[in-house]
N, C-alpha and C positions, 0 to 999 in steps of 0.2 A: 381625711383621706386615708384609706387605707395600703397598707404594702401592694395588695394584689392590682389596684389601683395604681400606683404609681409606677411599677414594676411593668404591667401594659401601656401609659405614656412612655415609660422611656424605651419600652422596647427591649426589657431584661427577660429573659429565660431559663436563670439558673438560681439561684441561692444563697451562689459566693460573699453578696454582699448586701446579704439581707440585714444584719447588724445597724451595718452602714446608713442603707435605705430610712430603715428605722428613725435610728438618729436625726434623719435627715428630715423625715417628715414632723416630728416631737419640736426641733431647732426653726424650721420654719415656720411653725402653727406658732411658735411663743412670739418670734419675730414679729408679723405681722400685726398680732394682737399687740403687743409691746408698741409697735406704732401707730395705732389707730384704736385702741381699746377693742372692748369686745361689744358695744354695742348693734354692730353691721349684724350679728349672728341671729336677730330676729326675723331680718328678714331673707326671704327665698334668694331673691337678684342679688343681693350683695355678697350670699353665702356663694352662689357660683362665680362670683369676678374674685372673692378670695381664693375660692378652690384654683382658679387659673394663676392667680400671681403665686402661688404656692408651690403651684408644678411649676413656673416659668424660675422662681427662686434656687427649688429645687433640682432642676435641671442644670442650672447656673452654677451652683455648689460641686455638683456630681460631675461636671465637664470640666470645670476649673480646680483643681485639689491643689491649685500653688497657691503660696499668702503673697506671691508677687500680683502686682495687678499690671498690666502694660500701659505705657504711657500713653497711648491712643484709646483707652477705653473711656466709651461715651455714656452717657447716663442713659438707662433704660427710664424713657418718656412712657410708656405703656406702665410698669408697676408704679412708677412714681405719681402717675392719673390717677390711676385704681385704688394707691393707697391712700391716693389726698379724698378721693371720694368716699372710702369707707372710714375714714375721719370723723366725717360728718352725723354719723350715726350717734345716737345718744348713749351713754352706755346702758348695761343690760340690768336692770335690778333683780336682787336676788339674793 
């Protein structure tokens, strides 16, 4: 994913906190892979439900900047699908 990319889902304009953004997309991409290997990257379909739990992560990060979490926060069922399903993928030899 690139900035300019992500910068049009979130509907950023300016610059400010392109640093940031950065981080955000680098911290997310290792995440994911961290949980599911990198096998999913062969194919097409798996590479866009990553691209989605990525922006849906990184949205999450960007909206929320407190380490408090509220005691009513419910588990996102959608990334935690998506990532049991790019699970499954074999990893990538190489």
């Amino acid at each position: 994913m690139t900035l300019s990319e992500l910068k049009l889902f979130l509907r950023i304009d300016n610059e400010i906190e392109d640093i940031f953004l950065a981080e955000l997309i680098e911290t997310s991409q290792i995440y994911i892979d961290s949980c599911v290997g990198s096998g999913y990257k062969k194919d097409v379909k798996a590479v866009k439900l990553a691209e989605l739990v990525q922006k849906k992560i990184i949205n999450d990060l960007y909206e929320n900047r407190s380490a408090n979490i509220p005691d009513k926060t419910k588990q996102d069922t959608i990334v935690t699908t998506i990532l049991d399903k790019l699970s499954l993928f074999s990893e990538v030899s190489g």
